[in-house]
C-alpha positions as a printed NumPy array, in Angstrom:
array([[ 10.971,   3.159, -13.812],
       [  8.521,   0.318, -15.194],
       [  5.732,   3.171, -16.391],
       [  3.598,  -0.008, -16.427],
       [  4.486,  -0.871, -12.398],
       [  1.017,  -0.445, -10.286],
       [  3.547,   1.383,  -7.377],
       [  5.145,   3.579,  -9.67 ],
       [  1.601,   4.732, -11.223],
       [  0.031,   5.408,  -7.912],
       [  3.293,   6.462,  -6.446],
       [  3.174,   9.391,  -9.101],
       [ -0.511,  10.412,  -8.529],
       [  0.288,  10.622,  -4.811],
       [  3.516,  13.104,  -5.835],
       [  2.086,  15.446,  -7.552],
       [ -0.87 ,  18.1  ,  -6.392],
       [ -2.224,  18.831,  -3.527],
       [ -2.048,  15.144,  -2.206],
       [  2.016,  15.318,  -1.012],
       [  1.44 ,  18.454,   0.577],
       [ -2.044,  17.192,   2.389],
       [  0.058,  14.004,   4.016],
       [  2.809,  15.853,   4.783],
       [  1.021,  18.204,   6.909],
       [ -0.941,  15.435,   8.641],
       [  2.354,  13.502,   9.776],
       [  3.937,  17.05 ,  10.984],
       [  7.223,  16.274,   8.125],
       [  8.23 ,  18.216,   4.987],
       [  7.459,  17.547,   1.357],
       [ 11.095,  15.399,   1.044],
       [ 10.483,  13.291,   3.868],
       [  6.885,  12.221,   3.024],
       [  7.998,  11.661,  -0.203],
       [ 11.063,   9.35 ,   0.709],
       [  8.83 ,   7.522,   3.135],
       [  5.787,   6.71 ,   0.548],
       [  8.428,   5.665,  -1.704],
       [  9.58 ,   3.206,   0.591],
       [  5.639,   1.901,   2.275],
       [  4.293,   1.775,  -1.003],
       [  6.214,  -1.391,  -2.496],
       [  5.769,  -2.885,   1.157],
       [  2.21 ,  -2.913,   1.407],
       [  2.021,  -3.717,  -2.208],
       [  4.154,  -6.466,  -2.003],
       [  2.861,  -7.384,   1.207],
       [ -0.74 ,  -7.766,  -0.689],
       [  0.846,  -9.464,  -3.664],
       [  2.125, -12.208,  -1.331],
       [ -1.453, -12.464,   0.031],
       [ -2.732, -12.695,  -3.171],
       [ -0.262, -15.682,  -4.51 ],
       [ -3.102, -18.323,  -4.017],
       [ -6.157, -18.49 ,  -5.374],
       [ -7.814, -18.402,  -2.245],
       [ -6.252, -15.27 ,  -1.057],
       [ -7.019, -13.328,  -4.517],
       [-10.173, -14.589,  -4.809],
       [-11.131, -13.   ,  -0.68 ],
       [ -8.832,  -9.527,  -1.9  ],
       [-11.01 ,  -9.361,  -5.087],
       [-14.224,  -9.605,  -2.769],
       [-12.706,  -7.274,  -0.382],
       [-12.677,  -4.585,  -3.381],
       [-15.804,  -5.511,  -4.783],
       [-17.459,  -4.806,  -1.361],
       [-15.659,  -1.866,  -0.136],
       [-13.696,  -0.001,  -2.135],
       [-14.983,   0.359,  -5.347],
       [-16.349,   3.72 ,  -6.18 ],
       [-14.807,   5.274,  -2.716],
       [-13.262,   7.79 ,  -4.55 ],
       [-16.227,   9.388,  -4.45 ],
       [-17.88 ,   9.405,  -7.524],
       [-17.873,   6.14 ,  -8.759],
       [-16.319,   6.7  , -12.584],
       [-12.803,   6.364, -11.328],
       [ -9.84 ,   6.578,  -9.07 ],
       [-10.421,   9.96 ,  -7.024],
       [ -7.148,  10.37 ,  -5.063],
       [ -8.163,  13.567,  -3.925],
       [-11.655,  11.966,  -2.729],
       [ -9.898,   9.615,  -0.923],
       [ -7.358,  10.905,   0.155],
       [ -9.872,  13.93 ,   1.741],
       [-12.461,  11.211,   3.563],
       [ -9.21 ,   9.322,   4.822],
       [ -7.414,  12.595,   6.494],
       [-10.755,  14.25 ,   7.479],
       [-11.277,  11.511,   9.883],
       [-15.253,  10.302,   8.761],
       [-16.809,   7.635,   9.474],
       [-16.028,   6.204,   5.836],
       [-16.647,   2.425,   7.028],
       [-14.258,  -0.099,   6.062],
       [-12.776,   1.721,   2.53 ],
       [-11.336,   4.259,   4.895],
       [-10.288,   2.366,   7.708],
       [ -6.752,   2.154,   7.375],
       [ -6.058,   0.468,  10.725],
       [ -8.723,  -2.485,  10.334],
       [ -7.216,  -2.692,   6.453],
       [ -3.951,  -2.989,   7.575],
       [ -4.819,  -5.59 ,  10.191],
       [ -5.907,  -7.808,   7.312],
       [ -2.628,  -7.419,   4.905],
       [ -0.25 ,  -7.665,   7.847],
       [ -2.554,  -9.737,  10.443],
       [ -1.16 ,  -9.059,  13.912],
       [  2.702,  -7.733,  12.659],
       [  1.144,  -4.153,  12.037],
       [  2.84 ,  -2.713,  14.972],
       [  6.385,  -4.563,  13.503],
       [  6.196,  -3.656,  10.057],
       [  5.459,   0.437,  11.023],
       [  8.326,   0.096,  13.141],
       [ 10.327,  -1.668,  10.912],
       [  9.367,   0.838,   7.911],
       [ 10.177,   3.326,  10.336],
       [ 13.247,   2.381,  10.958],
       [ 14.538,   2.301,   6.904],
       [ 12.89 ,   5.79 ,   6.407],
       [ 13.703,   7.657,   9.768],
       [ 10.786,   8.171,  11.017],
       [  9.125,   6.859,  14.758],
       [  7.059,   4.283,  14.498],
       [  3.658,   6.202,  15.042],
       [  4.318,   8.378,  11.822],
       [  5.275,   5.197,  10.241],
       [  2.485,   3.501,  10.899],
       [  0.013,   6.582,  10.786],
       [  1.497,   7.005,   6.785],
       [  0.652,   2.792,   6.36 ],
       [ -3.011,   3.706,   7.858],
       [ -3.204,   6.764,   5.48 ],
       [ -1.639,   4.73 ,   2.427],
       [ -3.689,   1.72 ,   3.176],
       [ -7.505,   2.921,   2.039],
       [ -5.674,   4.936,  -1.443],
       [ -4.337,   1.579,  -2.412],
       [ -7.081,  -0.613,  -1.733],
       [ -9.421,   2.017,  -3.585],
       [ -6.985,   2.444,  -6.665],
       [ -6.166,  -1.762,  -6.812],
       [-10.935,  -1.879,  -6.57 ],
       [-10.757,   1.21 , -10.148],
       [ -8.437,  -1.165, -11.97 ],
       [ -9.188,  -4.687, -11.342],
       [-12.688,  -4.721,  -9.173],
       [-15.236,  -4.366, -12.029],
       [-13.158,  -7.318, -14.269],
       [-14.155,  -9.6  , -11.268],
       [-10.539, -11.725, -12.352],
       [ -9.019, -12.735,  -9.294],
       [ -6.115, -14.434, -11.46 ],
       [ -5.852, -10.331, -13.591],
       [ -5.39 ,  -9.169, -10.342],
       [ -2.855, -12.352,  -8.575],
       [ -0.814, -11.805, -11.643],
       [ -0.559,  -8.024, -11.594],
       [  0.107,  -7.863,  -7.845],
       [  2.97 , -10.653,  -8.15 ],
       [  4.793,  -8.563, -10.811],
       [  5.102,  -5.667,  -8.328],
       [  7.95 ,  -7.094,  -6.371],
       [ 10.713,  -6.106,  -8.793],
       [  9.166,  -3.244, -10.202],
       [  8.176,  -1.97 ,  -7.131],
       [ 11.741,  -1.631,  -5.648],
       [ 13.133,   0.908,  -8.725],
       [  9.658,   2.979,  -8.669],
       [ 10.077,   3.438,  -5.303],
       [ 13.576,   4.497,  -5.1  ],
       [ 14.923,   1.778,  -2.345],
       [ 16.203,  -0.537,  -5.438],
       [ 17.3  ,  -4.524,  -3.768],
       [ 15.055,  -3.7  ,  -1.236],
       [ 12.022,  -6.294,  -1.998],
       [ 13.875,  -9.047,  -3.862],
       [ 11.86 , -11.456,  -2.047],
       [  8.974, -11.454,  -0.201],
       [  9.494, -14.44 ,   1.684],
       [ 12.384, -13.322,   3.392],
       [ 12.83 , -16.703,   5.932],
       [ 11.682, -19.085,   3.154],
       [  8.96 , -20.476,   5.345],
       [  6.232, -20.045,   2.815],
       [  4.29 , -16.789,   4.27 ],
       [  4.886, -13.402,   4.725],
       [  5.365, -12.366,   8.144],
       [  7.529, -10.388,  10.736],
       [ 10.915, -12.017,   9.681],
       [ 10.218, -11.173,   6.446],
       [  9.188,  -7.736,   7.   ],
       [ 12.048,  -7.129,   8.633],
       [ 14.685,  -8.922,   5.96 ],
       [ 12.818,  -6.476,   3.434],
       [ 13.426,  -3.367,   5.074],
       [ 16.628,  -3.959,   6.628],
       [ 18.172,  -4.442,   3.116],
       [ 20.211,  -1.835,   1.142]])
């Protein structure tokens, strides 16, 4: 594992503690399971936001997005609070856009949302509405770690770069190694329901 990986940092914070056993009990599945299945939505919705982030345009309107929303939602502002987080996202507040999975998810995967849950669902085993309920859960604990580490440097190209190096590092933190060997699964340019499906469908 790539210690330096963004995944495989985040994917260890989310492993250890209380915050495993907290999203297990929310999606009704033991400790193993949740753990197998945020190993394998992680380094999709990371990749899935390093693809977005490939232009300058895109990085520029994800580095906004952080600035705006999710900087300081841990809670107390001098840091990445998973356990802040993670507590306004599963106790169902009205945390505004830096804990609204669903509308953050509509933005990474535009209108495929419904696809890629089923299609993570159907690499990790679990129905679609678990799969997609752990991408809504996932979504706001990314978006709030990517806003500690890259949000107050206001450098879109810091964060392009970082994001774009996740693809093959993602895949051995995550445990699902060949899994994300390319993002653009269809070679038509963008990132979309093909491609989620080429990714996941891989062994």
């Amino acid at each position: 594992m790539n210690t330096n990986s963004l995944t495989a940092s985040l994917l260890e914070q989310l492993q250890q503690g209380q915050g495993l056993q907290q999203v297990s009990q929310q999606l009704g599945l033991d400790q193993s399971q949740t753990s197998q299945a945020i190993s394998a939505a992680l380094p999709l919705f990371m990749g899935a936001l390093g693809n977005n982030a490939s232009e300058p345009q895109g990085a520029q309107s994800l580095l906004n997005a952080l600035q705006k929303d999710h900087l300081g939602g841990g809670g107390d502002g001098g840091g990445f609070d998973l356990g802040g987080i993670l507590g306004a996202v599963l106790g169902g507040g009205a945390g505004g856009p830096a804990t609204n999975g669903q509308g953050i998810l509509a933005h990474v995967f535009g209108g495929q949302t419904p696809q890629a849950a089923q299609a993570l669902g159907n690499k990790t085993g679990l129905d679609s509405g678990r799969a997609g309920q752990l991408l809504a859960i996932l979504a706001p604990i990314v978006m709030s770690f990517l806003a500690q580490r890259f949000a107050q440097q206001g450098n879109a190209s810091n964060l392009s770069q970082a994001l774009g190096q996740e693809a093959p590092q993602a895949a051995s933190a995550g445990g699902i190694s060949g899994v994300l060997n390319m993002f653009d699964q269809d070679g038509d340019g963008q990132f979309g329901l093909s491609d989620v499906m080429g990714i996941l469908s891989k062994r």
